[in-house]
Every structure is written in C-alpha cells, then in structure tokens.
N, C-alpha and C positions, 0 to 999 in steps of 0.2 A: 504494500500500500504506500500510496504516496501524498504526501500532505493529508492523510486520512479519508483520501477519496477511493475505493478501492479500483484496482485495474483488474476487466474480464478479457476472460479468454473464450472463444468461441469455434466449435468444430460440428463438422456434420458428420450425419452419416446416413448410408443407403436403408432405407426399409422395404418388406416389399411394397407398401404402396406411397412409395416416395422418397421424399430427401425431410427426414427433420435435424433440427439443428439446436444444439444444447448452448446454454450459457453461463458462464457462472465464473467465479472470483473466488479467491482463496475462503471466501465466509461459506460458499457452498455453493450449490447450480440455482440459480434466479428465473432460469426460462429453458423447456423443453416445449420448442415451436413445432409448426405442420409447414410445410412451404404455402401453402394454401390458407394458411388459419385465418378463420372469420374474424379472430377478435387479434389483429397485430401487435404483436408486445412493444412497449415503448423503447427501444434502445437507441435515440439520438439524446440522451444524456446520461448515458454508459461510455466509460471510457473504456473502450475494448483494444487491447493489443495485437496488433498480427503476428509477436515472434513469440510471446509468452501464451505457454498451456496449462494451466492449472491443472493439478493432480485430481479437484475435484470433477472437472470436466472428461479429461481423459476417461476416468472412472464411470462416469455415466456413458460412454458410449462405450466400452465395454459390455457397461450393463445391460445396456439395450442392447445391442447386437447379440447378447445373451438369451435378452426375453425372445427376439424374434426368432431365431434359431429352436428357441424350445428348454433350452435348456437352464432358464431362471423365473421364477413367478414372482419374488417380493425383489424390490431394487433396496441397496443397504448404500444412501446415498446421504451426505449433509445438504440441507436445503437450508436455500437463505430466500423465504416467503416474505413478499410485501404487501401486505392488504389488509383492509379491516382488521376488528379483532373477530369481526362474523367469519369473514372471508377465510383466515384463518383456519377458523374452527372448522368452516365446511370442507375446506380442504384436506385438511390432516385427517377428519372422517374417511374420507374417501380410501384411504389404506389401510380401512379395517373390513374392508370388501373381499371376500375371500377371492382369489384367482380363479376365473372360470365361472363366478358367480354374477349374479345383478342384484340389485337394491333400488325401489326408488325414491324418487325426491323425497317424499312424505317420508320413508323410513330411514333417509339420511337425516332431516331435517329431526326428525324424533331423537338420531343419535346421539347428536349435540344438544339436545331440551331444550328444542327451539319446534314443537311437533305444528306449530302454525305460518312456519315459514318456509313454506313449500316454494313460494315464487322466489324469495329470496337466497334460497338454496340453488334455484335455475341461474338466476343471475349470477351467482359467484362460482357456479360451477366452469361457465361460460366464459369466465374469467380466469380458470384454473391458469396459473404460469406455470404450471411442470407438468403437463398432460405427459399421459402412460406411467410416468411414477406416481403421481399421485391418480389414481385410476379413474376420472371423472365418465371412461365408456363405457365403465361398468355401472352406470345410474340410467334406468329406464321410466319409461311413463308407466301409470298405476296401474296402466293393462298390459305390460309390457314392451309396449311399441318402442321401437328405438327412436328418437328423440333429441334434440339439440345436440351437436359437437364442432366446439371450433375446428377438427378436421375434415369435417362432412361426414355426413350419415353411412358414404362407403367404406371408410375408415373406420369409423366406429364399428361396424360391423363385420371391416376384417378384420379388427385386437377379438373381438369378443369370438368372433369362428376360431382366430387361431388358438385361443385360451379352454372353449371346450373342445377342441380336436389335438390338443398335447394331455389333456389332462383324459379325453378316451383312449390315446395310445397309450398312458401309462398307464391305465386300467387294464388292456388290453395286453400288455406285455408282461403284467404279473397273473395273467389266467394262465 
C-alpha cells in the first residue's frame, strides 16, 4: 500500500461461458466480474497495477479454475466486501448455500432476520461484487424459476447445471 490507498491487481481467466475477471489488493478480492455483467463494478477509482499480482488474486483464479473443472465446491478466499451493513449480511449469506443446492430470496432474507426483505435481498444480490464465491446463482424465485443475474440467466444456469452434474458424478462414482 501506498500512502494508505491500497494498489489492485487484476487477472482473468477463461470459463466455459466466458472470460470473468477477479480483483483484488492485498486486503483480499473486491470484485469477481462477468465480461457481460448487468450491474458494472466501479473501478475508475481503483488504483490497479499492470506488473503487480496479489497472492490474493492469483488464489482466486486458481480457485475458480478449480470450481469449473469440478474439482472445488467452497472457495477459501479473503474478501474485502464494500456495501451496506444489509449488503453485507446478504452477501456473506449466500455461502451458507450448500453447492449444488438453491434457496430463495425469502429464505435468504429469513437467514439474516430480515424475513420481510425479500426485495431488498434482490437488490443486493444484484449487486453481489464476488459472484461465484459468494454464490448469489444459487438464489431462485419462490417457485423456483431462475431469476435475476448480473451474468444473464444463461450463466446462471450453466454454474447451477455444472454444480448438480459434479455432484451426480460423485454420486455416481461411489455406486
């Protein structure tokens, strides 16, 4: 860090449906983007370096490359989250979603004891800065339907196909 503003580091990497792109500074990853994402993370007043790579960054594209391949469900990453103290809460919710599973708004919003802030949990969801670690594809509508994502709704639906077709092949592999 320098004059206590801190300096990020920023690298992509291939998924199959795309290119997203992680951010983050020595405090921890501040943004895991879509190249497409509806809701654009602010980084024209991030000071981002082009020769320095933060350990914590490195580590998250690991870790995703990890998830996509199959071979990681929980990411063990330091996150440095900026939002509300709502925003917050809903987000850090979200990683109590078991892998492969759904939950929706209402019952995220109940998870935090906020069980009447259904809309208010769409909002912050939509806002999520670390989509896939913090697993915001894993919240559906109350009948299921698949449902707002800042990657698009195709995206959203290929994490959640690829999450229950690793977790039937592991089923499948210990029959």
């Amino acid at each position: 860090m320098s004059s206590g503003v801190p300096i990020f580091s920023r690298r992509t990497c291939e998924a199959p449906f795309g290119v997203v792109t992680v951010v983050g500074s020595e405090l921890g990853i501040r943004f895991v983007m879509f190249s497409n994402d509806a809701h654009p993370k602010p980084l024209e007043n991030l000071h981002i370096s082009d020769t320095e790579i933060h350990d914590s960054v490195n580590d998250a594209i690991t870790q995703l490359d990890e998830y996509f391949t199959g071979s990681r469900r929980d990411f063990d990453l330091p996150l440095d989250l900026r939002g509300t103290e709502f925003q917050v809460a809903a987000w850090r919710a979200l990683a109590d979603i078991p892998y492969g599973r759904t939950a929706s708004y209402g019952q995220q919003a109940a998870s935090i004891g906020r069980p009447k802030a259904v809309r208010a949990i769409g909002g912050a969801n939509g806002r999520n800065p670390v989509a896939i670690v913090l697993p915001c594809h894993r919240i559906v509508g109350a009948d299921g339907s698949l449902t707002g994502f800042g990657g698009g709704i195709a995206v959203k639906k290929w994490l959640l196909d690829h999450e229950h077709s690793m977790l039937h092949s592991a089923t499948s592999d210990r029959a």
